[in-house]
Biopython code that builds the backbone (N, CA, C, O; Angstrom):
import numpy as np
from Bio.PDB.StructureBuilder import StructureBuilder

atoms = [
    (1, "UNK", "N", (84.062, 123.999, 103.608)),
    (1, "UNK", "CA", (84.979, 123.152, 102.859)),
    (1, "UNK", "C", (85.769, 122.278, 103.842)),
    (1, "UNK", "O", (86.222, 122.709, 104.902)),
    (2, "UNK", "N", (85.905, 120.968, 103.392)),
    (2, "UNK", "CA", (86.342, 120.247, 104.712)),
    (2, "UNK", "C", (87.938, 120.502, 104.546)),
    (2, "UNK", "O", (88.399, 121.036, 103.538)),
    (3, "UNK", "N", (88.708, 120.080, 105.601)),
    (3, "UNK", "CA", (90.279, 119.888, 105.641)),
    (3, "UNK", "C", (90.822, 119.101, 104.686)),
    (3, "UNK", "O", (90.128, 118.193, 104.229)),
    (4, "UNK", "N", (91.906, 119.265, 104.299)),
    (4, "UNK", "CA", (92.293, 118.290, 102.985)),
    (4, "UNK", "C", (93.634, 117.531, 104.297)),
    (4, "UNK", "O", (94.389, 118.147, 105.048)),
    (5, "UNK", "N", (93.489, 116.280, 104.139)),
    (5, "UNK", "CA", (94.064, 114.992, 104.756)),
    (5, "UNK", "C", (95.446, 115.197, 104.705)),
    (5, "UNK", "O", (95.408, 115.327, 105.929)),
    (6, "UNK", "N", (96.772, 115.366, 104.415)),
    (6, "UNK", "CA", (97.570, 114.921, 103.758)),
    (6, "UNK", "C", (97.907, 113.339, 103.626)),
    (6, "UNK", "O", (98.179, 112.581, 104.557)),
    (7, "UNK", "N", (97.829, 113.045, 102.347)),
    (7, "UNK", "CA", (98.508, 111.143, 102.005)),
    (7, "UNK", "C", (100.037, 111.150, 101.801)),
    (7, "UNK", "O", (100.658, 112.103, 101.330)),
    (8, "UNK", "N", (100.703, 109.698, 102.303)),
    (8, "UNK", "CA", (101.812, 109.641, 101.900)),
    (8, "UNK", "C", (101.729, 108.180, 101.446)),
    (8, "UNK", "O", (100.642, 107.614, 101.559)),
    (9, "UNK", "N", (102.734, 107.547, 100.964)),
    (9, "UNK", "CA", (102.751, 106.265, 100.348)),
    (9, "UNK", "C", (103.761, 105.441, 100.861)),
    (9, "UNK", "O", (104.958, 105.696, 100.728)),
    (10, "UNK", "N", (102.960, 103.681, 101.908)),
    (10, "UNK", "CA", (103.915, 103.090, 102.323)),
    (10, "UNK", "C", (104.608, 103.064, 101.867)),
    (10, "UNK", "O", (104.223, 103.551, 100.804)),
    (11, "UNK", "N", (106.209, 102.692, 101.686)),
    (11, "UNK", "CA", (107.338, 102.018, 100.941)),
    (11, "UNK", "C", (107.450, 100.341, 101.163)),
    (11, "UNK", "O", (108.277, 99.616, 100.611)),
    (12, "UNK", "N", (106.343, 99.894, 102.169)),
    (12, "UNK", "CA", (106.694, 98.411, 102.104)),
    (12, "UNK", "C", (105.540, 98.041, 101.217)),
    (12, "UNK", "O", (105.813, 97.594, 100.103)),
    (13, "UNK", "N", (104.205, 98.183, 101.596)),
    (13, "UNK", "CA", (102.793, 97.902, 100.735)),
    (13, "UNK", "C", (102.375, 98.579, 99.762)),
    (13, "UNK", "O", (101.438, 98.331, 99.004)),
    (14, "UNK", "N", (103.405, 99.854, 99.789)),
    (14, "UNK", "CA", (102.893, 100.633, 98.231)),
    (14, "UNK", "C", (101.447, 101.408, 98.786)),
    (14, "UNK", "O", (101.555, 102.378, 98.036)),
    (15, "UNK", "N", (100.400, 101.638, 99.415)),
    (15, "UNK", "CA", (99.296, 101.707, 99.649)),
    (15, "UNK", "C", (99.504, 103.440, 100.202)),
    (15, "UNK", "O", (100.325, 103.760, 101.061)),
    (16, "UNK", "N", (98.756, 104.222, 99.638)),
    (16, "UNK", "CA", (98.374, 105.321, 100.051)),
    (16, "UNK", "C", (97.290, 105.517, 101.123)),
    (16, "UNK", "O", (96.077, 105.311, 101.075)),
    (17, "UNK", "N", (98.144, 106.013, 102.176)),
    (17, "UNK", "CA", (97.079, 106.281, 103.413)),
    (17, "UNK", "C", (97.440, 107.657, 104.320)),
    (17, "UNK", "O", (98.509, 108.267, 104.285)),
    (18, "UNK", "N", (96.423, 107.934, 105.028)),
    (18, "UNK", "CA", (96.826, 109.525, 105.959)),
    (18, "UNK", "C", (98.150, 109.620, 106.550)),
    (18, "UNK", "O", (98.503, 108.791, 107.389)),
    (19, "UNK", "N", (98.768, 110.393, 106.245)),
    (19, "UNK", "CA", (100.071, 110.742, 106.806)),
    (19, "UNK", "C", (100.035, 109.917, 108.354)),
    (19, "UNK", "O", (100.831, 109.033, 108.672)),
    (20, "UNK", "N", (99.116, 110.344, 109.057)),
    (20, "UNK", "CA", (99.109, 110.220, 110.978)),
    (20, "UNK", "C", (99.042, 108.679, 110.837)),
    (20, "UNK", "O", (99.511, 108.271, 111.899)),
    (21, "UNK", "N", (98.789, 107.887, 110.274)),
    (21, "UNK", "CA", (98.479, 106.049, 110.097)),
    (21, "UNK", "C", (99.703, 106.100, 109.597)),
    (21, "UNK", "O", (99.370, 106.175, 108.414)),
    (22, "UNK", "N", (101.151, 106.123, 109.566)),
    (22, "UNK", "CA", (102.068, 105.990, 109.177)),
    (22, "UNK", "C", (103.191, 106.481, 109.946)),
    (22, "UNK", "O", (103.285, 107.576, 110.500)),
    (23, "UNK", "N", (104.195, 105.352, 109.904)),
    (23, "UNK", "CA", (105.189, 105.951, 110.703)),
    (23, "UNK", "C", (106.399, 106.873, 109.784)),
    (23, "UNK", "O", (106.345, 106.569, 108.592)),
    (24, "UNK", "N", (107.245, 107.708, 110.036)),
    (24, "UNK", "CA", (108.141, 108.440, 109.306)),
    (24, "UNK", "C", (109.197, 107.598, 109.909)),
    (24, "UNK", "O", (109.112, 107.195, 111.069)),
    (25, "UNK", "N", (110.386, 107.277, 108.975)),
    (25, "UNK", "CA", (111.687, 106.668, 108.960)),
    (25, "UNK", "C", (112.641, 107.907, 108.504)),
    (25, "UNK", "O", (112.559, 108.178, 107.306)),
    (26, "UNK", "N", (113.322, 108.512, 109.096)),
    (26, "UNK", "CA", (114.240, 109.622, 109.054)),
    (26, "UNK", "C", (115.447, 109.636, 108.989)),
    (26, "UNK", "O", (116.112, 109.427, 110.003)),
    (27, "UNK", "N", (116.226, 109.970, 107.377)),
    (27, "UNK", "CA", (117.670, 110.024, 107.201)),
    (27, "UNK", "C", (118.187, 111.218, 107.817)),
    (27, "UNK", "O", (118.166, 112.199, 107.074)),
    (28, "UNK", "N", (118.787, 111.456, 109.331)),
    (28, "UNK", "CA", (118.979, 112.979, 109.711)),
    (28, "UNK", "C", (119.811, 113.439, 108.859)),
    (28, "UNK", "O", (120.043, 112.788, 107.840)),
    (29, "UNK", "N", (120.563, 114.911, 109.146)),
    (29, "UNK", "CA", (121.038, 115.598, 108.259)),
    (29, "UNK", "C", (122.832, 114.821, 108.332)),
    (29, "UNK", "O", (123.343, 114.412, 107.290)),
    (30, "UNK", "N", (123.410, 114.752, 109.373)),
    (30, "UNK", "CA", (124.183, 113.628, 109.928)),
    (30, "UNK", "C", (124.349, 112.351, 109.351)),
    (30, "UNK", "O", (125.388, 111.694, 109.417)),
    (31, "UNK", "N", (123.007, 111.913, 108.620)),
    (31, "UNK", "CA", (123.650, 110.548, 108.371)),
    (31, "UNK", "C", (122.587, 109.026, 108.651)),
    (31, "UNK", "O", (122.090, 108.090, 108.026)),
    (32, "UNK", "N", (122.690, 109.617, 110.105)),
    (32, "UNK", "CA", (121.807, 108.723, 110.779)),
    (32, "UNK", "C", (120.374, 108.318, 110.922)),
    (32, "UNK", "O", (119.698, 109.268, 111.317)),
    (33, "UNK", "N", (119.562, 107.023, 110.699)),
    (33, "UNK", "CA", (118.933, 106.445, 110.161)),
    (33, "UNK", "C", (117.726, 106.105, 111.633)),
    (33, "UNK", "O", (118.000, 105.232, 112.457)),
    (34, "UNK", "N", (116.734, 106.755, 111.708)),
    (34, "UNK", "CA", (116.101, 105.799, 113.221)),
    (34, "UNK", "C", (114.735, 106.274, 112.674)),
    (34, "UNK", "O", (114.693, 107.146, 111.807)),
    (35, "UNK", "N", (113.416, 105.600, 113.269)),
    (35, "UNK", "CA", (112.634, 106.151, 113.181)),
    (35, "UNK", "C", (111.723, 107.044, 114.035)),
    (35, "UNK", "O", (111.651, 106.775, 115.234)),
    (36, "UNK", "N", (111.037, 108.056, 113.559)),
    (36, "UNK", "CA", (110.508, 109.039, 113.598)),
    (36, "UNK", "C", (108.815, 108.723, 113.931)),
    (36, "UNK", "O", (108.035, 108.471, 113.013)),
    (37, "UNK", "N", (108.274, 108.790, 115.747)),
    (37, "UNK", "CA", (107.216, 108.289, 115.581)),
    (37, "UNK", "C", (106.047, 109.770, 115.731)),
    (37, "UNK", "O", (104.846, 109.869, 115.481)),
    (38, "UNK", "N", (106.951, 110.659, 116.193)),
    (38, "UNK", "CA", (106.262, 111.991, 115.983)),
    (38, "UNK", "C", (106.181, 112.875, 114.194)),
    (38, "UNK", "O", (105.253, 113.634, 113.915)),
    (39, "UNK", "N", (106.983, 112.651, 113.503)),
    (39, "UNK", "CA", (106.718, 112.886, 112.941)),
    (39, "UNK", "C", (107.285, 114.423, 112.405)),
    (39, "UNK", "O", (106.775, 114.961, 111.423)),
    (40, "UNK", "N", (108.011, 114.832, 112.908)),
    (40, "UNK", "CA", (108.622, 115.967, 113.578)),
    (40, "UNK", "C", (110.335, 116.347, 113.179)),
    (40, "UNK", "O", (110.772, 117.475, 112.952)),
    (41, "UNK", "N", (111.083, 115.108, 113.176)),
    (41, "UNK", "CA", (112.694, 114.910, 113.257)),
    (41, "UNK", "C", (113.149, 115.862, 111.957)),
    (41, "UNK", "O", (112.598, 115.961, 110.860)),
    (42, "UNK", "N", (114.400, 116.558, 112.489)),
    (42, "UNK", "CA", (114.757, 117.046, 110.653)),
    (42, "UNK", "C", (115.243, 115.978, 110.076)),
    (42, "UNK", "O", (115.568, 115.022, 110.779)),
    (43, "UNK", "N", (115.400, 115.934, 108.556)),
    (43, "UNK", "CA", (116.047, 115.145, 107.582)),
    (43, "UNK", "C", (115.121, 114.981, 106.685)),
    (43, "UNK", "O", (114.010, 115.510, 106.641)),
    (44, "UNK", "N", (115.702, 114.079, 105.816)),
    (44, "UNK", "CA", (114.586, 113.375, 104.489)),
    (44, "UNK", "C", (113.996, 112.350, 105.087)),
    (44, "UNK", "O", (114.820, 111.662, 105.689)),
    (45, "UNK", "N", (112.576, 111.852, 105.192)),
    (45, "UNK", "CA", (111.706, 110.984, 105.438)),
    (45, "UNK", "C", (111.436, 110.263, 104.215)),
    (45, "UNK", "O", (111.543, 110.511, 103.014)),
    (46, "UNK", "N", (110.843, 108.761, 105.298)),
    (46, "UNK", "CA", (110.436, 108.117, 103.742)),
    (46, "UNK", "C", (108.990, 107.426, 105.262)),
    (46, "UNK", "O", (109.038, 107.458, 106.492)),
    (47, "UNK", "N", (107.997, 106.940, 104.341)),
    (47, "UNK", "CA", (106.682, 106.632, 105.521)),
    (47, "UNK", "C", (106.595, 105.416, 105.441)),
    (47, "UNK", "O", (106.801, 105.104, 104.268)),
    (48, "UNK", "N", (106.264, 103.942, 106.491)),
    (48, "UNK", "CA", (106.146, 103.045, 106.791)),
    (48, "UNK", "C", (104.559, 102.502, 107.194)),
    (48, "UNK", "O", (103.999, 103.466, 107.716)),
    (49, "UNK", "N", (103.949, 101.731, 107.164)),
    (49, "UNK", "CA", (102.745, 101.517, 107.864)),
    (49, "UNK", "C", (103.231, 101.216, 109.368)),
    (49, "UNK", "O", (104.378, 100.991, 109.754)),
    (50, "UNK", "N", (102.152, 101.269, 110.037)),
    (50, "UNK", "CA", (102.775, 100.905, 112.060)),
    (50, "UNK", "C", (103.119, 99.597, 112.054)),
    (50, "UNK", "O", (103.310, 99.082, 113.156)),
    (51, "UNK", "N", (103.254, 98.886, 111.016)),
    (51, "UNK", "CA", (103.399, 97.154, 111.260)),
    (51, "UNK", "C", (105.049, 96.516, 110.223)),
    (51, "UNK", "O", (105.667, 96.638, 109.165)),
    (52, "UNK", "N", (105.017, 95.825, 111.550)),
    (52, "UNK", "CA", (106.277, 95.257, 110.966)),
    (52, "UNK", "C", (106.659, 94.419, 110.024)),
    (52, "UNK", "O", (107.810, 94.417, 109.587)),
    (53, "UNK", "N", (105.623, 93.530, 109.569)),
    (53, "UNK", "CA", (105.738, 93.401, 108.347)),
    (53, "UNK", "C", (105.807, 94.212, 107.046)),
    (53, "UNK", "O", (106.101, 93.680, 105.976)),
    (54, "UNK", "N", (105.545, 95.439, 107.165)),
    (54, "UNK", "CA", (105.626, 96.522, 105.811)),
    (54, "UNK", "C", (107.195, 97.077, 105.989)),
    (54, "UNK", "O", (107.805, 97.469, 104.995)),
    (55, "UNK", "N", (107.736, 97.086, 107.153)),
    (55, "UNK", "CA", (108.474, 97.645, 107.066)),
    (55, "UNK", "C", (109.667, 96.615, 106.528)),
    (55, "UNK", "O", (110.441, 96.890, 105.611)),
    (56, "UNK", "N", (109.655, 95.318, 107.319)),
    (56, "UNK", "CA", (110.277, 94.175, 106.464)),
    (56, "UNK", "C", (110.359, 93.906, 104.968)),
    (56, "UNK", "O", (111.159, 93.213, 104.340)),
    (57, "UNK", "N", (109.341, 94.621, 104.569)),
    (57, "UNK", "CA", (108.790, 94.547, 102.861)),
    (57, "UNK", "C", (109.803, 95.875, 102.349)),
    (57, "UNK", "O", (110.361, 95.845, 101.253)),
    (58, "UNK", "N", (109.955, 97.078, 103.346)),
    (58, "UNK", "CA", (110.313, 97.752, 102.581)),
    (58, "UNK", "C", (111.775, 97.480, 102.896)),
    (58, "UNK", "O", (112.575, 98.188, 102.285)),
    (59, "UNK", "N", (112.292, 96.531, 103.787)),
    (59, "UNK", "CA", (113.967, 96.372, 103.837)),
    (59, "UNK", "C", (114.072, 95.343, 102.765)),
    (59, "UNK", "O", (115.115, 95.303, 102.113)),
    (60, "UNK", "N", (112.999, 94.412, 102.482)),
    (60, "UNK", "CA", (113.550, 93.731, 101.546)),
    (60, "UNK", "C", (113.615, 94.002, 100.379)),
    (60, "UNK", "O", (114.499, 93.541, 99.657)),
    (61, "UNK", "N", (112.768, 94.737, 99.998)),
    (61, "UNK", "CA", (112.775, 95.556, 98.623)),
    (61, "UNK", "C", (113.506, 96.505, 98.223)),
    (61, "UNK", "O", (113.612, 96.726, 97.016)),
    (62, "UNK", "N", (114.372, 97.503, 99.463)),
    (62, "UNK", "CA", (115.594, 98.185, 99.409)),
    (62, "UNK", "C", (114.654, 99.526, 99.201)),
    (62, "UNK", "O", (115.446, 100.383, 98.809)),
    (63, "UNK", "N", (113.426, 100.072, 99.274)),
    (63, "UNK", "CA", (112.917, 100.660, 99.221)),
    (63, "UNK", "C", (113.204, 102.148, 99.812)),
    (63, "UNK", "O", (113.027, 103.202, 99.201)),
    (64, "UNK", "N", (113.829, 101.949, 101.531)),
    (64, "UNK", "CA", (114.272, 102.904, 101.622)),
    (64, "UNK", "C", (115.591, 103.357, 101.241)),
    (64, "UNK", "O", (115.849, 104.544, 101.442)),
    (65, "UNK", "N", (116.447, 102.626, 100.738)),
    (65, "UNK", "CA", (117.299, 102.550, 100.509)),
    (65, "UNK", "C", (117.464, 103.795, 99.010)),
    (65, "UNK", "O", (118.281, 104.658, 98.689)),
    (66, "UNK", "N", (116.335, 103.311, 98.505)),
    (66, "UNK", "CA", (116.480, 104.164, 97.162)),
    (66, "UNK", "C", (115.664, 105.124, 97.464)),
    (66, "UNK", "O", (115.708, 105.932, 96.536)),
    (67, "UNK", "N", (114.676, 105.594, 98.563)),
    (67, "UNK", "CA", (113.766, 106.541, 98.765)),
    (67, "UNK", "C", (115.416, 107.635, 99.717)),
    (67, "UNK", "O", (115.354, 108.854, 99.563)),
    (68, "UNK", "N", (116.574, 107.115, 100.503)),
    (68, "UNK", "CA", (117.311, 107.936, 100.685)),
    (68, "UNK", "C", (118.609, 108.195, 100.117)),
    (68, "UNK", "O", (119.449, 108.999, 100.520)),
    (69, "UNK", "N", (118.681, 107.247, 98.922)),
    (69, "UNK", "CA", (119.809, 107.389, 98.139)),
    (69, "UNK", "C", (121.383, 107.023, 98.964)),
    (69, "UNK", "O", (122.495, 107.454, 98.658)),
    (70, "UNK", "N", (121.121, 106.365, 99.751)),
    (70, "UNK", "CA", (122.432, 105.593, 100.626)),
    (70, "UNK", "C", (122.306, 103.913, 100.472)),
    (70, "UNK", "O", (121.433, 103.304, 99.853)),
    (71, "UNK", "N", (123.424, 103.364, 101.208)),
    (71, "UNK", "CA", (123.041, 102.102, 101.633)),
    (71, "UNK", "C", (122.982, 102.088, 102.751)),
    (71, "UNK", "O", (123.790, 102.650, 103.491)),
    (72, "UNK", "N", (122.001, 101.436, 103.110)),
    (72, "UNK", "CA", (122.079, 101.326, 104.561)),
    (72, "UNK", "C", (122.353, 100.229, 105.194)),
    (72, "UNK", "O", (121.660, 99.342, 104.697)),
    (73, "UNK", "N", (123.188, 99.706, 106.272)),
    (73, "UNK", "CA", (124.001, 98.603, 107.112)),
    (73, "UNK", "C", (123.058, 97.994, 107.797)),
    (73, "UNK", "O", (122.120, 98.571, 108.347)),
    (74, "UNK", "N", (123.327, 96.430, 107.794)),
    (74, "UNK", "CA", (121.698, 95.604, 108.516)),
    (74, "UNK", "C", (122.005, 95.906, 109.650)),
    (74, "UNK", "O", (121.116, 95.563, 110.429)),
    (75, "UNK", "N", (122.979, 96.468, 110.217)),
    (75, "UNK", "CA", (122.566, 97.136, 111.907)),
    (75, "UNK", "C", (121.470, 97.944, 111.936)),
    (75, "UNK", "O", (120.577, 97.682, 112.741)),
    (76, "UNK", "N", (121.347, 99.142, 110.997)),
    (76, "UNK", "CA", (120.569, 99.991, 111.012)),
    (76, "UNK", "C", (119.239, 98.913, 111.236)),
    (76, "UNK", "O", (118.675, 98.741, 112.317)),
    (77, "UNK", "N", (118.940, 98.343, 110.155)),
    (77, "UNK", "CA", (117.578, 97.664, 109.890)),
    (77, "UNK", "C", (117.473, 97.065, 110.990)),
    (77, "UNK", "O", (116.510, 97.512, 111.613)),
    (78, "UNK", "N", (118.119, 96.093, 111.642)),
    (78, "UNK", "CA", (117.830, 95.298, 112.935)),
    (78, "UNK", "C", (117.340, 96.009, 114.146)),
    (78, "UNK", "O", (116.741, 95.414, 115.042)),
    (79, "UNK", "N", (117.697, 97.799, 114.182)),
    (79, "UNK", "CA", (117.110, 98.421, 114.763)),
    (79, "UNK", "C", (116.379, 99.118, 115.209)),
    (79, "UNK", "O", (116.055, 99.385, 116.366)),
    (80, "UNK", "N", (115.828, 99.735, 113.430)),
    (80, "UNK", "CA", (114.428, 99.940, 112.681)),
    (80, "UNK", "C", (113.449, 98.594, 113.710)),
    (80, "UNK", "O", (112.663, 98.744, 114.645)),
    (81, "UNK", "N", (113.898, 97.459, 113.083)),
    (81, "UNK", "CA", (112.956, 96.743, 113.330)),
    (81, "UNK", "C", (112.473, 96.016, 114.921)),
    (81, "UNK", "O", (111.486, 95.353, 115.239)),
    (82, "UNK", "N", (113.574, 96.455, 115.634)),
    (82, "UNK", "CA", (113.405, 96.035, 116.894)),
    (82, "UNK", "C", (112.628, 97.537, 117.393)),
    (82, "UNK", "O", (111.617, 97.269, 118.041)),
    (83, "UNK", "N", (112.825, 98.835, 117.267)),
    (83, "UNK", "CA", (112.231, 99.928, 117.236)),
    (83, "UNK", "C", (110.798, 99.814, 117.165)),
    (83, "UNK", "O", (110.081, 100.182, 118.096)),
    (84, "UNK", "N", (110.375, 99.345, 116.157)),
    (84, "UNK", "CA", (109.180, 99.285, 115.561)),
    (84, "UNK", "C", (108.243, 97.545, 116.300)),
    (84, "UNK", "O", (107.134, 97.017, 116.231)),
    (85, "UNK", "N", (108.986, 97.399, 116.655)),
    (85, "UNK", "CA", (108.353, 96.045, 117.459)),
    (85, "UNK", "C", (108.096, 96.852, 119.118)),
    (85, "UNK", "O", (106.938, 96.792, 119.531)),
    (86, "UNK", "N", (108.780, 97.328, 119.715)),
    (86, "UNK", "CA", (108.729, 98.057, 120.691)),
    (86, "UNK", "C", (108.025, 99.060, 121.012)),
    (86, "UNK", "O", (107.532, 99.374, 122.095)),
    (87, "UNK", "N", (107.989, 99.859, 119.387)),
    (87, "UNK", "CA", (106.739, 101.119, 119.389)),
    (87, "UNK", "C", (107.202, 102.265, 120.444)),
    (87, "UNK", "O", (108.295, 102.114, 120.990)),
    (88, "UNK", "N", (106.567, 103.182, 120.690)),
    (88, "UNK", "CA", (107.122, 104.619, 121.471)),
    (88, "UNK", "C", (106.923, 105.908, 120.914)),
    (88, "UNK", "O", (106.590, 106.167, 119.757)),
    (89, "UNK", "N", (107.168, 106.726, 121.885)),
    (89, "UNK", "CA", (107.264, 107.927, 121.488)),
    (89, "UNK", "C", (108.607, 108.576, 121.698)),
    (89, "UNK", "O", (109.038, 108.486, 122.848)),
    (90, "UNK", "N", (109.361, 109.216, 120.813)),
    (90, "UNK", "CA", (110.698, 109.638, 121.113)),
    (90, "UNK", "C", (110.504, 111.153, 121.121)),
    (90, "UNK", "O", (111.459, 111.897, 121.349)),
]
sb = StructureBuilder()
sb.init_structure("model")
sb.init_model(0)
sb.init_chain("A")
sb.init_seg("    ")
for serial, (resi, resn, name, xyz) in enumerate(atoms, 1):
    if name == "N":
        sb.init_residue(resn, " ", resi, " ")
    sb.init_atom(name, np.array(xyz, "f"), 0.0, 1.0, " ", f" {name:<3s}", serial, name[0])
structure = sb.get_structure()
């Protein structure tokens, strides 16, 4: 019987794909908002595609916003998105 995949669902493209093709965006328990390229961080997650345009889709759509039930400050986002232009492992 083969392995079952786990899927999660961008929040910018809507598109269901393998958990590992996706980045995790992590509300820690604290508060604080960064993303998660291991996959690993405690808090509530919400999943991104690796490209910065989805993730732009999902700031403009407020997507995570309602996937963590806060608002979140365009500092945060400006750093999401400079994050995600930069890429890494934390």
């Amino acid at each position: 019987m083969p392995k079952k995949i786990p899927m999660r669902q961008c929040t910018g493209c809507r598109e269901m794909k393998p958990k590992r093709e996706l980045i995790r965006v992590v509300r820690a328990p604290d508060g604080g908002i960064s993303l998660d390229f291991r996959g690993k961080a405690p808090g509530r997650g919400a999943y991104v595609c690796r490209d910065v345009q989805c993730l732009k889709k999902a700031i403009k759509s407020r997507a995570l916003e309602r996937a963590f039930g806060v608002e979140i400050p365009q500092e945060v986002y400006d750093a999401l998105t400079q994050q995600m232009e930069v890429g890494g492992d934390e």
